[in-house]
C-alpha positions in Angstrom: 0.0 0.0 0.0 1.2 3.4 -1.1 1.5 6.5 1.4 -1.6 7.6 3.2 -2.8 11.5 3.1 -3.2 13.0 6.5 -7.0 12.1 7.9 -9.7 14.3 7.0 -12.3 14.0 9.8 -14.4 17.3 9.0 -14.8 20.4 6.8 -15.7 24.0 7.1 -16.0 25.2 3.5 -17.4 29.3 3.3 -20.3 27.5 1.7 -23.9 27.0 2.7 -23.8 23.4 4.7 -26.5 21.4 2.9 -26.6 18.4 5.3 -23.4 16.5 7.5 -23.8 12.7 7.2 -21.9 10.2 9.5 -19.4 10.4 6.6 -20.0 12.1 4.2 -20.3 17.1 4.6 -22.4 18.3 1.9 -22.6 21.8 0.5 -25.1 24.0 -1.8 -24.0 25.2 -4.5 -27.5 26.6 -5.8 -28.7 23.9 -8.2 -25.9 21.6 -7.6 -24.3 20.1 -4.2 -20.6 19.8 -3.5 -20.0 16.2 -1.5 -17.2 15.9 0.4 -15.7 12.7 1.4 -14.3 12.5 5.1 -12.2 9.6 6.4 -15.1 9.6 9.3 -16.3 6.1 10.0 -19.2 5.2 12.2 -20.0 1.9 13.7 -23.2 0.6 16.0 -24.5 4.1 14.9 -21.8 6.1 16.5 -18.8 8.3 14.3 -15.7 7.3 16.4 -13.4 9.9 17.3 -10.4 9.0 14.8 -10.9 8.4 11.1 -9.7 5.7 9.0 -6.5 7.2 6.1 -7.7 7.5 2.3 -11.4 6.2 3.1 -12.9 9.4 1.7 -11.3 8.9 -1.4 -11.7 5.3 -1.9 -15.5 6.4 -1.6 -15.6 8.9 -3.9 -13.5 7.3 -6.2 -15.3 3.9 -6.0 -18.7 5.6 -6.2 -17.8 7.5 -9.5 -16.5 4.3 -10.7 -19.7 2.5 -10.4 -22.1 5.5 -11.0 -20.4 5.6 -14.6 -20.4 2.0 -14.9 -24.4 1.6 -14.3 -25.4 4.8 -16.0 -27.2 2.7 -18.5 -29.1 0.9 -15.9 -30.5 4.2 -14.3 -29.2 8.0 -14.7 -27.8 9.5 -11.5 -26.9 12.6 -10.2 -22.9 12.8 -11.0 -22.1 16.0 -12.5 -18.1 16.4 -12.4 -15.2 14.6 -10.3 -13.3 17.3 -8.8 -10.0 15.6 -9.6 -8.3 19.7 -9.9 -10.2 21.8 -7.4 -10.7 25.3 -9.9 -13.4 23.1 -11.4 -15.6 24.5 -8.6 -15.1 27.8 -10.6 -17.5 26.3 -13.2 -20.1 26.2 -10.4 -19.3 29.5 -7.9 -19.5 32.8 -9.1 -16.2 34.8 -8.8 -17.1 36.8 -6.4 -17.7 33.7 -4.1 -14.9 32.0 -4.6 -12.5 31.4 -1.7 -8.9 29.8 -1.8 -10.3 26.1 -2.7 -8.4 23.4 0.0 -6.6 21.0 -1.6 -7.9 18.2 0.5 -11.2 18.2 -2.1 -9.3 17.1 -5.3 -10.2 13.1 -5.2 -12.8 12.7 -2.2 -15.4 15.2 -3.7 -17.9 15.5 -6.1 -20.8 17.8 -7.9 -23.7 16.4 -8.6 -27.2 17.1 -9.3 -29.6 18.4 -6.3 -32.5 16.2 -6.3 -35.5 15.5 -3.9 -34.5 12.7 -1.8 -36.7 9.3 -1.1 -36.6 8.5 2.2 -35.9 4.6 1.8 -33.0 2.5 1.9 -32.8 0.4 -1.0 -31.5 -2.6 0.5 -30.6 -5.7 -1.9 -29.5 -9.1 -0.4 -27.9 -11.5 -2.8 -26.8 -13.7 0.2 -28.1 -14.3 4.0 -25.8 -12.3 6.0 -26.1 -10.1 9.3 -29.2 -8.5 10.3 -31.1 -10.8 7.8 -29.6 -13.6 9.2 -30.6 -12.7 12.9 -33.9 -12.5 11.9 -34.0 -15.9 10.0 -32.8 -17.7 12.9 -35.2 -15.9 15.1 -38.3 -16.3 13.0 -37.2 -17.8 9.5 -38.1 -14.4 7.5 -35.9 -11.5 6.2 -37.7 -8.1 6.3 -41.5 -9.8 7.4 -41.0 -12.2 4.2 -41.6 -16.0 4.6 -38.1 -17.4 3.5 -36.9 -21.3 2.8 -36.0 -23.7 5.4 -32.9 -25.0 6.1 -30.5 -21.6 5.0 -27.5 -21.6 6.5 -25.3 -18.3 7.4 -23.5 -16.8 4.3 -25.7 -19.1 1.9 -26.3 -17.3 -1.8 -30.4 -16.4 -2.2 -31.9 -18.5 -5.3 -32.9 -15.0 -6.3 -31.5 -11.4 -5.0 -34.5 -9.8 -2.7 -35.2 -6.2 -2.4 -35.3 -5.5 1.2 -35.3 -1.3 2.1 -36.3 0.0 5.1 -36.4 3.9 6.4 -33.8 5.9 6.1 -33.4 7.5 10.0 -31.8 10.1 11.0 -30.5 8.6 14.4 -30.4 5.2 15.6 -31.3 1.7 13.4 -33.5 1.7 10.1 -36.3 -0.1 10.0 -37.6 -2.3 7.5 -40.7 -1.4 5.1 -43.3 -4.1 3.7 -44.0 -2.8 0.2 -47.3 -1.7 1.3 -45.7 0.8 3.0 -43.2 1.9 0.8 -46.0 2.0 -1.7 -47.7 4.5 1.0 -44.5 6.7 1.3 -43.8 7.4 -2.6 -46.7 5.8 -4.4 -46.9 2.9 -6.6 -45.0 3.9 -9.8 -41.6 5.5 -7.9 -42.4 1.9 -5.6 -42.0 0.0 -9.0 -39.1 2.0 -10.5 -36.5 1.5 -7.3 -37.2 -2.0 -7.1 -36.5 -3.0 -10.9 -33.7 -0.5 -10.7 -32.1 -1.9 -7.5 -32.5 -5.0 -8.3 -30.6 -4.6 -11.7 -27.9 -2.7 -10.5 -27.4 -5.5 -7.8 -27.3 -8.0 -10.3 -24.9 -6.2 -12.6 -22.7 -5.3 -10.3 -22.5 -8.7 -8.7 -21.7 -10.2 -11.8 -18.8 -8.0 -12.8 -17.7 -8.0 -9.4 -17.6 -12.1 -9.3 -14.7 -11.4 -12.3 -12.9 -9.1 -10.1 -12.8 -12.0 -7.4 -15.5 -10.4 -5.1 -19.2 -11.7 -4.1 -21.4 -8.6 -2.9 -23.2 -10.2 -0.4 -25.6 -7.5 0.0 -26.0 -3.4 -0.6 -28.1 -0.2 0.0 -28.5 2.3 -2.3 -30.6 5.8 -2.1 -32.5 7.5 -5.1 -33.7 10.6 -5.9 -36.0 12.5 -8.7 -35.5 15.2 -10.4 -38.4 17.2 -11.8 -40.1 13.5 -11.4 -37.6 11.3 -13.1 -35.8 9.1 -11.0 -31.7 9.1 -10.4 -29.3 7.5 -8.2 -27.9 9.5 -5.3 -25.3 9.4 -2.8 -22.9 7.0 -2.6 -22.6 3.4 -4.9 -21.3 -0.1 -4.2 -18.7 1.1 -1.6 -17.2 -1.2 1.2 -20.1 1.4 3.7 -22.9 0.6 1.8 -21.9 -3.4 0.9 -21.0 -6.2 1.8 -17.7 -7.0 -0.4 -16.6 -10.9 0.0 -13.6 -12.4 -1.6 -14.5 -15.7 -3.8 -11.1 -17.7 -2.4 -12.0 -17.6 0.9 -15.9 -17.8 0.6 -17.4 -20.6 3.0 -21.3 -21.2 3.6 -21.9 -21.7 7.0 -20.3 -18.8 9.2 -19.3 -15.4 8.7 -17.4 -14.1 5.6 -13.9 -12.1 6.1 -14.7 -8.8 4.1 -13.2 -5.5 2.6 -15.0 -3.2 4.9 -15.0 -2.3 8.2 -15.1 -5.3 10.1 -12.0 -5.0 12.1 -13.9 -2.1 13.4 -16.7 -3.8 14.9 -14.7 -6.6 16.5 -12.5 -4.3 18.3 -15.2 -2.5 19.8 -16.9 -5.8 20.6 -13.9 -7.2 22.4 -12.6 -3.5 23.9 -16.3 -4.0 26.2 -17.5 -1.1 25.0 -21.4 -0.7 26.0 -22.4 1.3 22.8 -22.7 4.1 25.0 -20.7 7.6 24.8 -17.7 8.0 24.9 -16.8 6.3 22.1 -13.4 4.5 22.4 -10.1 5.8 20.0 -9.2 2.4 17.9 -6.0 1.5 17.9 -3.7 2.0 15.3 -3.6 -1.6 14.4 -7.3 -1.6 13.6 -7.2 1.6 11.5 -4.2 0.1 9.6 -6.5 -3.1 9.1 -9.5 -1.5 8.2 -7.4 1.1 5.8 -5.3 -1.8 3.8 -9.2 -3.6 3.6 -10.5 -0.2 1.7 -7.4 0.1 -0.8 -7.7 -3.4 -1.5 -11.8 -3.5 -2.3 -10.7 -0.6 -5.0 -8.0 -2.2 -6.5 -9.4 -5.1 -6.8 -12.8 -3.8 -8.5 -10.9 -1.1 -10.2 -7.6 -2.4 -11.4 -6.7 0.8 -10.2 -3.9 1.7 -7.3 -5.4 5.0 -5.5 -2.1 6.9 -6.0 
Protein backbone atom coordinates (compact mmCIF):
# COMPACT_ATOMS: atom_id res chain seq x y z
CA UNK A 1 0.00 0.00 0.00
CA UNK A 2 1.16 3.39 -1.12
CA UNK A 3 1.50 6.52 1.40
CA UNK A 4 -1.62 7.64 3.15
CA UNK A 5 -2.79 11.45 3.09
CA UNK A 6 -3.22 13.02 6.52
CA UNK A 7 -6.95 12.13 7.90
CA UNK A 8 -9.73 14.27 6.99
CA UNK A 9 -12.29 13.96 9.77
CA UNK A 10 -14.35 17.29 9.03
CA UNK A 11 -14.77 20.38 6.83
CA UNK A 12 -15.70 23.98 7.12
CA UNK A 13 -15.98 25.17 3.54
CA UNK A 14 -17.39 29.29 3.31
CA UNK A 15 -20.31 27.47 1.70
CA UNK A 16 -23.93 26.97 2.68
CA UNK A 17 -23.79 23.40 4.69
CA UNK A 18 -26.50 21.37 2.88
CA UNK A 19 -26.58 18.40 5.33
CA UNK A 20 -23.42 16.48 7.50
CA UNK A 21 -23.81 12.69 7.23
CA UNK A 22 -21.91 10.24 9.49
CA UNK A 23 -19.37 10.40 6.56
CA UNK A 24 -20.01 12.14 4.16
CA UNK A 25 -20.33 17.11 4.62
CA UNK A 26 -22.43 18.29 1.90
CA UNK A 27 -22.58 21.83 0.49
CA UNK A 28 -25.11 23.97 -1.84
CA UNK A 29 -24.01 25.17 -4.53
CA UNK A 30 -27.51 26.57 -5.81
CA UNK A 31 -28.73 23.87 -8.22
CA UNK A 32 -25.95 21.62 -7.57
CA UNK A 33 -24.30 20.10 -4.22
CA UNK A 34 -20.55 19.83 -3.54
CA UNK A 35 -20.00 16.25 -1.52
CA UNK A 36 -17.19 15.90 0.37
CA UNK A 37 -15.67 12.70 1.37
CA UNK A 38 -14.30 12.52 5.07
CA UNK A 39 -12.19 9.61 6.41
CA UNK A 40 -15.14 9.57 9.32
CA UNK A 41 -16.26 6.14 10.04
CA UNK A 42 -19.15 5.19 12.23
CA UNK A 43 -20.04 1.93 13.72
CA UNK A 44 -23.21 0.57 15.98
CA UNK A 45 -24.50 4.06 14.91
CA UNK A 46 -21.84 6.05 16.55
CA UNK A 47 -18.82 8.33 14.34
CA UNK A 48 -15.69 7.30 16.42
CA UNK A 49 -13.43 9.95 17.29
CA UNK A 50 -10.43 8.97 14.85
CA UNK A 51 -10.87 8.41 11.12
CA UNK A 52 -9.70 5.74 8.98
CA UNK A 53 -6.54 7.18 6.07
CA UNK A 54 -7.74 7.48 2.25
CA UNK A 55 -11.36 6.25 3.06
CA UNK A 56 -12.90 9.41 1.67
CA UNK A 57 -11.26 8.85 -1.36
CA UNK A 58 -11.66 5.31 -1.94
CA UNK A 59 -15.53 6.40 -1.61
CA UNK A 60 -15.64 8.88 -3.91
CA UNK A 61 -13.47 7.33 -6.17
CA UNK A 62 -15.34 3.85 -6.00
CA UNK A 63 -18.69 5.57 -6.17
CA UNK A 64 -17.85 7.51 -9.53
CA UNK A 65 -16.50 4.29 -10.69
CA UNK A 66 -19.72 2.46 -10.41
CA UNK A 67 -22.10 5.49 -10.97
CA UNK A 68 -20.38 5.58 -14.57
CA UNK A 69 -20.39 2.03 -14.93
CA UNK A 70 -24.40 1.58 -14.32
CA UNK A 71 -25.40 4.80 -15.99
CA UNK A 72 -27.23 2.72 -18.45
CA UNK A 73 -29.11 0.94 -15.89
CA UNK A 74 -30.53 4.15 -14.29
CA UNK A 75 -29.22 7.98 -14.68
CA UNK A 76 -27.84 9.48 -11.54
CA UNK A 77 -26.87 12.57 -10.20
CA UNK A 78 -22.90 12.78 -11.00
CA UNK A 79 -22.08 16.01 -12.52
CA UNK A 80 -18.09 16.39 -12.39
CA UNK A 81 -15.23 14.61 -10.34
CA UNK A 82 -13.26 17.32 -8.80
CA UNK A 83 -9.98 15.61 -9.58
CA UNK A 84 -8.31 19.74 -9.88
CA UNK A 85 -10.16 21.80 -7.42
CA UNK A 86 -10.72 25.26 -9.94
CA UNK A 87 -13.35 23.14 -11.40
CA UNK A 88 -15.60 24.47 -8.65
CA UNK A 89 -15.14 27.81 -10.64
CA UNK A 90 -17.53 26.26 -13.17
CA UNK A 91 -20.15 26.22 -10.39
CA UNK A 92 -19.32 29.47 -7.90
CA UNK A 93 -19.52 32.83 -9.05
CA UNK A 94 -16.22 34.79 -8.83
CA UNK A 95 -17.08 36.82 -6.37
CA UNK A 96 -17.71 33.73 -4.07
CA UNK A 97 -14.89 31.97 -4.56
CA UNK A 98 -12.51 31.37 -1.74
CA UNK A 99 -8.88 29.83 -1.79
CA UNK A 100 -10.29 26.05 -2.71
CA UNK A 101 -8.37 23.39 -0.01
CA UNK A 102 -6.58 20.99 -1.59
CA UNK A 103 -7.88 18.19 0.54
CA UNK A 104 -11.21 18.25 -2.08
CA UNK A 105 -9.27 17.07 -5.28
CA UNK A 106 -10.20 13.14 -5.22
CA UNK A 107 -12.75 12.75 -2.20
CA UNK A 108 -15.38 15.16 -3.72
CA UNK A 109 -17.95 15.48 -6.11
CA UNK A 110 -20.84 17.78 -7.95
CA UNK A 111 -23.70 16.37 -8.62
CA UNK A 112 -27.24 17.08 -9.31
CA UNK A 113 -29.64 18.36 -6.27
CA UNK A 114 -32.55 16.19 -6.33
CA UNK A 115 -35.53 15.47 -3.90
CA UNK A 116 -34.45 12.68 -1.78
CA UNK A 117 -36.67 9.33 -1.10
CA UNK A 118 -36.59 8.47 2.22
CA UNK A 119 -35.95 4.60 1.78
CA UNK A 120 -32.97 2.54 1.85
CA UNK A 121 -32.83 0.43 -1.00
CA UNK A 122 -31.51 -2.58 0.48
CA UNK A 123 -30.63 -5.67 -1.92
CA UNK A 124 -29.48 -9.06 -0.45
CA UNK A 125 -27.93 -11.53 -2.77
CA UNK A 126 -26.78 -13.69 0.17
CA UNK A 127 -28.07 -14.28 3.97
CA UNK A 128 -25.85 -12.31 6.00
CA UNK A 129 -26.09 -10.15 9.31
CA UNK A 130 -29.18 -8.53 10.31
CA UNK A 131 -31.07 -10.80 7.78
CA UNK A 132 -29.60 -13.60 9.19
CA UNK A 133 -30.63 -12.71 12.87
CA UNK A 134 -33.91 -12.54 11.90
CA UNK A 135 -34.01 -15.86 10.02
CA UNK A 136 -32.78 -17.73 12.88
CA UNK A 137 -35.16 -15.92 15.11
CA UNK A 138 -38.31 -16.34 12.96
CA UNK A 139 -37.20 -17.80 9.49
CA UNK A 140 -38.14 -14.37 7.47
CA UNK A 141 -35.91 -11.50 6.23
CA UNK A 142 -37.73 -8.09 6.30
CA UNK A 143 -41.46 -9.82 7.42
CA UNK A 144 -41.04 -12.25 4.18
CA UNK A 145 -41.59 -16.01 4.65
CA UNK A 146 -38.07 -17.38 3.47
CA UNK A 147 -36.91 -21.31 2.78
CA UNK A 148 -36.03 -23.70 5.38
CA UNK A 149 -32.90 -24.96 6.06
CA UNK A 150 -30.54 -21.61 5.05
CA UNK A 151 -27.55 -21.64 6.52
CA UNK A 152 -25.30 -18.31 7.36
CA UNK A 153 -23.55 -16.76 4.26
CA UNK A 154 -25.67 -19.05 1.89
CA UNK A 155 -26.31 -17.32 -1.81
CA UNK A 156 -30.44 -16.43 -2.24
CA UNK A 157 -31.91 -18.45 -5.35
CA UNK A 158 -32.89 -15.05 -6.29
CA UNK A 159 -31.53 -11.42 -4.98
CA UNK A 160 -34.50 -9.79 -2.66
CA UNK A 161 -35.24 -6.22 -2.41
CA UNK A 162 -35.32 -5.47 1.21
CA UNK A 163 -35.34 -1.32 2.09
CA UNK A 164 -36.26 0.03 5.07
CA UNK A 165 -36.43 3.87 6.40
CA UNK A 166 -33.84 5.92 6.07
CA UNK A 167 -33.37 7.49 9.95
CA UNK A 168 -31.77 10.08 10.98
CA UNK A 169 -30.47 8.56 14.41
CA UNK A 170 -30.39 5.24 15.59
CA UNK A 171 -31.25 1.73 13.45
CA UNK A 172 -33.52 1.72 10.08
CA UNK A 173 -36.32 -0.09 10.01
CA UNK A 174 -37.64 -2.33 7.49
CA UNK A 175 -40.70 -1.41 5.05
CA UNK A 176 -43.29 -4.09 3.69
CA UNK A 177 -44.03 -2.83 0.22
CA UNK A 178 -47.34 -1.75 1.34
CA UNK A 179 -45.65 0.81 3.03
CA UNK A 180 -43.22 1.91 0.77
CA UNK A 181 -46.03 1.97 -1.70
CA UNK A 182 -47.67 4.47 1.04
CA UNK A 183 -44.48 6.68 1.27
CA UNK A 184 -43.79 7.40 -2.60
CA UNK A 185 -46.74 5.80 -4.43
CA UNK A 186 -46.88 2.92 -6.56
CA UNK A 187 -45.03 3.94 -9.75
CA UNK A 188 -41.56 5.53 -7.94
CA UNK A 189 -42.39 1.94 -5.56
CA UNK A 190 -42.03 0.02 -8.95
CA UNK A 191 -39.06 1.99 -10.54
CA UNK A 192 -36.55 1.49 -7.33
CA UNK A 193 -37.16 -2.03 -7.12
CA UNK A 194 -36.51 -2.99 -10.87
CA UNK A 195 -33.68 -0.51 -10.66
CA UNK A 196 -32.11 -1.94 -7.49
CA UNK A 197 -32.49 -4.97 -8.29
CA UNK A 198 -30.61 -4.65 -11.66
CA UNK A 199 -27.95 -2.67 -10.46
CA UNK A 200 -27.37 -5.47 -7.78
CA UNK A 201 -27.27 -8.03 -10.34
CA UNK A 202 -24.87 -6.16 -12.60
CA UNK A 203 -22.70 -5.28 -10.29
CA UNK A 204 -22.48 -8.66 -8.71
CA UNK A 205 -21.69 -10.24 -11.81
CA UNK A 206 -18.85 -7.99 -12.85
CA UNK A 207 -17.69 -8.05 -9.44
CA UNK A 208 -17.56 -12.10 -9.35
CA UNK A 209 -14.73 -11.41 -12.34
CA UNK A 210 -12.92 -9.06 -10.07
CA UNK A 211 -12.80 -11.96 -7.41
CA UNK A 212 -15.49 -10.43 -5.10
CA UNK A 213 -19.25 -11.71 -4.12
CA UNK A 214 -21.35 -8.64 -2.86
CA UNK A 215 -23.23 -10.16 -0.45
CA UNK A 216 -25.56 -7.52 -0.01
CA UNK A 217 -26.04 -3.39 -0.59
CA UNK A 218 -28.08 -0.15 0.00
CA UNK A 219 -28.52 2.30 -2.27
CA UNK A 220 -30.64 5.80 -2.14
CA UNK A 221 -32.54 7.50 -5.07
CA UNK A 222 -33.74 10.57 -5.87
CA UNK A 223 -36.01 12.55 -8.66
CA UNK A 224 -35.45 15.18 -10.39
CA UNK A 225 -38.42 17.22 -11.84
CA UNK A 226 -40.08 13.45 -11.43
CA UNK A 227 -37.61 11.25 -13.14
CA UNK A 228 -35.82 9.06 -11.02
CA UNK A 229 -31.66 9.11 -10.37
CA UNK A 230 -29.27 7.50 -8.21
CA UNK A 231 -27.87 9.49 -5.34
CA UNK A 232 -25.32 9.36 -2.84
CA UNK A 233 -22.87 7.03 -2.57
CA UNK A 234 -22.64 3.42 -4.92
CA UNK A 235 -21.26 -0.05 -4.22
CA UNK A 236 -18.68 1.10 -1.56
CA UNK A 237 -17.22 -1.18 1.15
CA UNK A 238 -20.07 1.42 3.70
CA UNK A 239 -22.92 0.55 1.80
CA UNK A 240 -21.90 -3.38 0.91
CA UNK A 241 -20.97 -6.20 1.84
CA UNK A 242 -17.69 -6.96 -0.37
CA UNK A 243 -16.60 -10.89 -0.02
CA UNK A 244 -13.61 -12.39 -1.61
CA UNK A 245 -14.47 -15.68 -3.75
CA UNK A 246 -11.13 -17.74 -2.39
CA UNK A 247 -12.03 -17.62 0.88
CA UNK A 248 -15.91 -17.81 0.61
CA UNK A 249 -17.36 -20.64 3.00
CA UNK A 250 -21.34 -21.19 3.60
CA UNK A 251 -21.91 -21.67 7.04
CA UNK A 252 -20.33 -18.82 9.24
CA UNK A 253 -19.32 -15.36 8.73
CA UNK A 254 -17.45 -14.12 5.62
CA UNK A 255 -13.92 -12.13 6.09
CA UNK A 256 -14.72 -8.77 4.07
CA UNK A 257 -13.16 -5.45 2.55
CA UNK A 258 -14.99 -3.22 4.93
CA UNK A 259 -14.99 -2.28 8.20
CA UNK A 260 -15.09 -5.32 10.09
CA UNK A 261 -11.98 -4.99 12.12
CA UNK A 262 -13.92 -2.06 13.41
CA UNK A 263 -16.69 -3.81 14.92
CA UNK A 264 -14.68 -6.56 16.52
CA UNK A 265 -12.54 -4.29 18.32
CA UNK A 266 -15.16 -2.47 19.78
CA UNK A 267 -16.87 -5.79 20.62
CA UNK A 268 -13.87 -7.23 22.35
CA UNK A 269 -12.61 -3.53 23.89
CA UNK A 270 -16.34 -4.01 26.17
CA UNK A 271 -17.52 -1.14 25.02
CA UNK A 272 -21.38 -0.74 25.97
CA UNK A 273 -22.42 1.33 22.77
CA UNK A 274 -22.71 4.07 24.97
CA UNK A 275 -20.66 7.64 24.76
CA UNK A 276 -17.74 8.03 24.92
CA UNK A 277 -16.83 6.30 22.09
CA UNK A 278 -13.36 4.53 22.45
CA UNK A 279 -10.12 5.82 19.97
CA UNK A 280 -9.23 2.45 17.86
CA UNK A 281 -5.96 1.54 17.92
CA UNK A 282 -3.70 2.03 15.27
CA UNK A 283 -3.55 -1.55 14.37
CA UNK A 284 -7.30 -1.63 13.58
CA UNK A 285 -7.20 1.60 11.47
CA UNK A 286 -4.23 0.09 9.65
CA UNK A 287 -6.47 -3.15 9.07
CA UNK A 288 -9.47 -1.49 8.24
CA UNK A 289 -7.38 1.09 5.79
CA UNK A 290 -5.27 -1.79 3.85
CA UNK A 291 -9.19 -3.55 3.60
CA UNK A 292 -10.45 -0.17 1.70
CA UNK A 293 -7.40 0.06 -0.84
CA UNK A 294 -7.73 -3.41 -1.46
CA UNK A 295 -11.81 -3.53 -2.35
CA UNK A 296 -10.68 -0.63 -4.96
CA UNK A 297 -7.98 -2.16 -6.48
CA UNK A 298 -9.36 -5.12 -6.81
CA UNK A 299 -12.81 -3.76 -8.48
CA UNK A 300 -10.89 -1.07 -10.19
CA UNK A 301 -7.56 -2.44 -11.43
CA UNK A 302 -6.70 0.79 -10.17
CA UNK A 303 -3.91 1.71 -7.28
CA UNK A 304 -5.42 4.98 -5.49
CA UNK A 305 -2.09 6.91 -6.00
Amino acid sequence: MNAIAPVLMTTDLPLPLFSRGKVRDTYDLGKQLLIVATDRISAFDYVLPNGIPDKGLILNRLSVFWFRKTSQLVPNHLLEVVDDVHALDTYISEENRFAYPSYLAGRSMIVTKAKRIPIECVVRGYIAGSAWAEYQQRGTVCGVAMPAGLKQSQKLDAPIFTPTTKAESGHDEPLSKDKVKRLVGDVIARQIEEKSLAIYEFASEYALTKGIIIGDTKMEFGTVDGKLILIDELLTPDSSRFWDTALYKIGGDQPSYDKQPVRDWLVQSGWDQKPPVPALLPDVVEATTRRYHQAYEKLTDLKLR
